[in-house]
PyMOL CGO cylinders between C-alpha atoms (Angstrom):
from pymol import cmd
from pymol.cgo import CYLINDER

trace = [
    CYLINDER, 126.98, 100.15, 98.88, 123.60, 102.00, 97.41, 0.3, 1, 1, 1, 1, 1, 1,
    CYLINDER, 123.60, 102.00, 97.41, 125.48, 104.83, 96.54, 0.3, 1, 1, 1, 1, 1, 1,
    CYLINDER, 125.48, 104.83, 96.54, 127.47, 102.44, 94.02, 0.3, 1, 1, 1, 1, 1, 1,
    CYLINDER, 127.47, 102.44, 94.02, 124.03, 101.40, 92.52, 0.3, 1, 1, 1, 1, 1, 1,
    CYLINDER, 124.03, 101.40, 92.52, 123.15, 104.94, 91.32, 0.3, 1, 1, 1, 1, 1, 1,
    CYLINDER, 123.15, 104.94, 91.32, 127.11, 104.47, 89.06, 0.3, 1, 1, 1, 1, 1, 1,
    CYLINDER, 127.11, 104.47, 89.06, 126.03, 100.93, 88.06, 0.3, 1, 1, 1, 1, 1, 1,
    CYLINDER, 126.03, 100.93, 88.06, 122.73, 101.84, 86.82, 0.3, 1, 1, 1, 1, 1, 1,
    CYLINDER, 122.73, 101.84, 86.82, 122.52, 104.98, 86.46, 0.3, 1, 1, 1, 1, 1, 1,
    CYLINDER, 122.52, 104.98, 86.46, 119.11, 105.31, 84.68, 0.3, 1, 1, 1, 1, 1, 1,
    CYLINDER, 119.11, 105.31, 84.68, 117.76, 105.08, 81.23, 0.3, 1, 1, 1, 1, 1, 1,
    CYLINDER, 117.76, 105.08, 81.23, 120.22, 104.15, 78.05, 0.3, 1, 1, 1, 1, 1, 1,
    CYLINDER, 120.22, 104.15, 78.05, 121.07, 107.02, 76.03, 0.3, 1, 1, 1, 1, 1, 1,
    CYLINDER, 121.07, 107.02, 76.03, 121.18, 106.92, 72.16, 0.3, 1, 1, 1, 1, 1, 1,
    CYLINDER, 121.18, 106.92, 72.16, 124.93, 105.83, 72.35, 0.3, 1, 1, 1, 1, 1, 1,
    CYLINDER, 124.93, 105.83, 72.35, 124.12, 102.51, 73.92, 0.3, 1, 1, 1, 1, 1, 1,
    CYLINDER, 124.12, 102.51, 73.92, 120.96, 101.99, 72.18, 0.3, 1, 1, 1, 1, 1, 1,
    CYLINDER, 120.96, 101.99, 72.18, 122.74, 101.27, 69.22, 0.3, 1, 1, 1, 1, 1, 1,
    CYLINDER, 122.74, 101.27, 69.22, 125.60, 99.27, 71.01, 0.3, 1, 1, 1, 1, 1, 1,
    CYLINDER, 125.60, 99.27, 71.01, 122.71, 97.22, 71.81, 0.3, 1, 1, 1, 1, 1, 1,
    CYLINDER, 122.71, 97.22, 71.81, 121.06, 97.50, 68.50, 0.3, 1, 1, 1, 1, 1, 1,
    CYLINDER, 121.06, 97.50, 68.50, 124.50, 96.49, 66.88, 0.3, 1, 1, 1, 1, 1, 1,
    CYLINDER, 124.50, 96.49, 66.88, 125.30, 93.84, 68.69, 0.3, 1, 1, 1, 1, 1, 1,
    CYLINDER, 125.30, 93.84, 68.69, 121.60, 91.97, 68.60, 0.3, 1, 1, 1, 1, 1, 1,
    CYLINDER, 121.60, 91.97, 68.60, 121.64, 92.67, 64.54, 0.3, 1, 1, 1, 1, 1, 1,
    CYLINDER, 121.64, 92.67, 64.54, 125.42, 90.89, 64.77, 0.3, 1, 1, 1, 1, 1, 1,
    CYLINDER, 125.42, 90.89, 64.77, 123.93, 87.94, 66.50, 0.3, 1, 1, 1, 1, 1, 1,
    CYLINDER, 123.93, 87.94, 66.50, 120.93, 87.23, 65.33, 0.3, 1, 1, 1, 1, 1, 1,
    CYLINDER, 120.93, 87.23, 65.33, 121.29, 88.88, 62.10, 0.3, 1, 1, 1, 1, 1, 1,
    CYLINDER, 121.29, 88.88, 62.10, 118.77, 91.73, 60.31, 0.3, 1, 1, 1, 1, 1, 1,
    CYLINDER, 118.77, 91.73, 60.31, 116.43, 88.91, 59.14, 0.3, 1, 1, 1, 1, 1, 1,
    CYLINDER, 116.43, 88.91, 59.14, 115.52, 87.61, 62.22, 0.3, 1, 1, 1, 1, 1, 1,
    CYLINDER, 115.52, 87.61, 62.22, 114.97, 90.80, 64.34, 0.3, 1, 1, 1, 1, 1, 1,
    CYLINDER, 114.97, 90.80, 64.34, 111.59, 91.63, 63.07, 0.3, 1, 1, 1, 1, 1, 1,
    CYLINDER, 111.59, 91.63, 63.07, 110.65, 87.87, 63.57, 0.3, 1, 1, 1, 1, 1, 1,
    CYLINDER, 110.65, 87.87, 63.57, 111.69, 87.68, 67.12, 0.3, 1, 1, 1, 1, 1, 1,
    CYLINDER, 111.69, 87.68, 67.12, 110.09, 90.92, 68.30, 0.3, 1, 1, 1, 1, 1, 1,
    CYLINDER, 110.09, 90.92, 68.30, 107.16, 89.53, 66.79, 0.3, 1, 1, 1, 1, 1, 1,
    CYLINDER, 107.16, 89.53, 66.79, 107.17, 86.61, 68.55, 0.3, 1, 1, 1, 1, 1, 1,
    CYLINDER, 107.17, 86.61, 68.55, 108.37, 88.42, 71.86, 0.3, 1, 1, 1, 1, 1, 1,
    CYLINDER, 108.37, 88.42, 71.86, 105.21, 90.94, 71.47, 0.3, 1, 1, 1, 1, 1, 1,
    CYLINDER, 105.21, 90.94, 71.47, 102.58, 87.52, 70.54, 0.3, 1, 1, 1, 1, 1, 1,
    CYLINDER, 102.58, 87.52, 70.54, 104.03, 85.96, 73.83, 0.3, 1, 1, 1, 1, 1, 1,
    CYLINDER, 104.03, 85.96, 73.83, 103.77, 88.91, 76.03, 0.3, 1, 1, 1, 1, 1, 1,
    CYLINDER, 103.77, 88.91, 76.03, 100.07, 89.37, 74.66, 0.3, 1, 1, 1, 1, 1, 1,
    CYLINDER, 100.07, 89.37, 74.66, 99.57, 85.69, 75.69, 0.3, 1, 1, 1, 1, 1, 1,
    CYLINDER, 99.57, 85.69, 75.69, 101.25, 86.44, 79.25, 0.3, 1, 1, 1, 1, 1, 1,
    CYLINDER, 101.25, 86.44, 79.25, 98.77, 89.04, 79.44, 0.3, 1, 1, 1, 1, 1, 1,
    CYLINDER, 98.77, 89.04, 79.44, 95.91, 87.16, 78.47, 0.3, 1, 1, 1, 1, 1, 1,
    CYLINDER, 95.91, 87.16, 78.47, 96.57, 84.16, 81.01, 0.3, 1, 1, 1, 1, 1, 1,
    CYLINDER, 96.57, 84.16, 81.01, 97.11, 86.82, 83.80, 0.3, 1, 1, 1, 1, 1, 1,
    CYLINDER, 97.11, 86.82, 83.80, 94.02, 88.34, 83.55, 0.3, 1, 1, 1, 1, 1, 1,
    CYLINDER, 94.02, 88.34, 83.55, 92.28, 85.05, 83.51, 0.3, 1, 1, 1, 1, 1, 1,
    CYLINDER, 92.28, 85.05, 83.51, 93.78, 84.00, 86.73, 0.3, 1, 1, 1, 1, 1, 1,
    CYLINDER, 93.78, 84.00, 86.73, 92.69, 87.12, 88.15, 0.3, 1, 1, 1, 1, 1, 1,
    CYLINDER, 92.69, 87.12, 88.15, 89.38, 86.97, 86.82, 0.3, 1, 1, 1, 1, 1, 1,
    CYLINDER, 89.38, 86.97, 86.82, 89.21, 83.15, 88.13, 0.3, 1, 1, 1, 1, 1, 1,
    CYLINDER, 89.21, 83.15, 88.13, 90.54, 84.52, 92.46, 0.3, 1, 1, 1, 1, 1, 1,
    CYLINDER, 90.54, 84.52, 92.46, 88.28, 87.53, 92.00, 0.3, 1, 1, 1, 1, 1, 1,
    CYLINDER, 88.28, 87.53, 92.00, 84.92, 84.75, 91.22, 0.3, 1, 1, 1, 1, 1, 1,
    CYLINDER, 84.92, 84.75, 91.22, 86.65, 82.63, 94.01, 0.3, 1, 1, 1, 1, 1, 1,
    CYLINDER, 86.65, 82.63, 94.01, 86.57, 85.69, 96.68, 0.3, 1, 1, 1, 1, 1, 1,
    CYLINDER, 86.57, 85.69, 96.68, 83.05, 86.93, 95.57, 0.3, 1, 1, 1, 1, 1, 1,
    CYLINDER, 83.05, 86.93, 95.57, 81.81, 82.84, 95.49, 0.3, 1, 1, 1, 1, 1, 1,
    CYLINDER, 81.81, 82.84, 95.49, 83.85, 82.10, 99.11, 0.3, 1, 1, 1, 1, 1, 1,
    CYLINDER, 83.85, 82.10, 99.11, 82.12, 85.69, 100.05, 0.3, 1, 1, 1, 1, 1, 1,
    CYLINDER, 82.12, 85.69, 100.05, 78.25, 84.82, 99.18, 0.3, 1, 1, 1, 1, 1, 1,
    CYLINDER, 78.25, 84.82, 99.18, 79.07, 81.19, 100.70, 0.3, 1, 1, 1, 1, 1, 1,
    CYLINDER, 79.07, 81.19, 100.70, 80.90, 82.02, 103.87, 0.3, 1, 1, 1, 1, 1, 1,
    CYLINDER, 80.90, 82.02, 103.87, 77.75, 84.57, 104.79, 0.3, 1, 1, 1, 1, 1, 1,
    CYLINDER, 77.75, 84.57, 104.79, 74.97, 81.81, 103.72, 0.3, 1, 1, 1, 1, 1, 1,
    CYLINDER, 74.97, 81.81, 103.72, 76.88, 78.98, 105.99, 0.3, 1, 1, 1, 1, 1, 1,
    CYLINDER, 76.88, 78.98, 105.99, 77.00, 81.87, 108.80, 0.3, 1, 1, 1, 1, 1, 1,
    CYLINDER, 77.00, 81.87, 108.80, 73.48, 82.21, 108.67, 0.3, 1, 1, 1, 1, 1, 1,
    CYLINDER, 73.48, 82.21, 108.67, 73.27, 78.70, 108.78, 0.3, 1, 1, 1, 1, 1, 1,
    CYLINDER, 73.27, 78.70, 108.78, 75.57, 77.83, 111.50, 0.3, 1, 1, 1, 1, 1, 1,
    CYLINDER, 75.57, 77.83, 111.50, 73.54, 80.74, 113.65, 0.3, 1, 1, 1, 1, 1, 1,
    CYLINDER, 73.54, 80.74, 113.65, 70.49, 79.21, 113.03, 0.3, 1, 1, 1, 1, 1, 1,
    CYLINDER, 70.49, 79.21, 113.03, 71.76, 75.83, 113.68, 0.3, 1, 1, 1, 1, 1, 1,
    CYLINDER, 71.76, 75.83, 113.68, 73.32, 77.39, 116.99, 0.3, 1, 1, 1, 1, 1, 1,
    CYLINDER, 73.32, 77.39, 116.99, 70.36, 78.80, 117.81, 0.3, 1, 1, 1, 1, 1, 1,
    CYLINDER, 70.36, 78.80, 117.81, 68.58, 75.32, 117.78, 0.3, 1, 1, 1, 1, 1, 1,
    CYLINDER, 68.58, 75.32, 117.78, 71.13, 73.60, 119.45, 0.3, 1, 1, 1, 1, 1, 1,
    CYLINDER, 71.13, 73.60, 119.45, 70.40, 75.69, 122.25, 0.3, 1, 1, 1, 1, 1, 1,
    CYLINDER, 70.40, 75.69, 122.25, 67.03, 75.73, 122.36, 0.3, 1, 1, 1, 1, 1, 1,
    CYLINDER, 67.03, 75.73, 122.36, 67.13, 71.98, 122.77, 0.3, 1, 1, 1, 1, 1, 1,
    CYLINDER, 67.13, 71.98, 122.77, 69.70, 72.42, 125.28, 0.3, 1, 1, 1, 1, 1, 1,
    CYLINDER, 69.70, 72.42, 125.28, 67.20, 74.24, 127.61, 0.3, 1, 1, 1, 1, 1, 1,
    CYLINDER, 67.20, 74.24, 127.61, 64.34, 71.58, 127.52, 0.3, 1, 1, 1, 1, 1, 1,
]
cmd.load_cgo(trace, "trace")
């Protein structure tokens, strides 16, 4: 069965089926509206782009926030362990 992938999808389009492709998108969506939908395909990829790099930016801040918090409450927690006992032993 993954030797039948390699005939399925072989690689790459070659210039033959390029402009199958290229014919049949101009038959339905006609030569007018090509350069208006790749526009609007390229302005929502850039917005994809945009919003994924925010989320990143907004887990990286979460890690490096979670980081400088989780080693202030361990400090804290030793400290408070060490009290706890201290008082134990009087």
């Amino acid at each position: 069965m993954l030797g039948t992938s390699g005939v399925l999808f072989p690689g790459m389009p070659g210039t033959t089926e390029m402009m199958v492709i290229l014919l049949i998108a101009v038959l339905l969506f006609g030569a007018n509206k090509i350069p208006k939908l790749a526009r609007s395909t390229g302005e929502a990829m850039g917005e994809f782009q945009k919003g994924r790099e925010e989320v990143e930016q907004e887990l990286e801040e979460m890690r490096d926030g979670g980081a400088a918090e989780g080693t202030d409450a361990s400090t804290v927690d030793s400290a408070e362990s060490t009290e706890t006992a201290t008082e134990t032993e009087t």
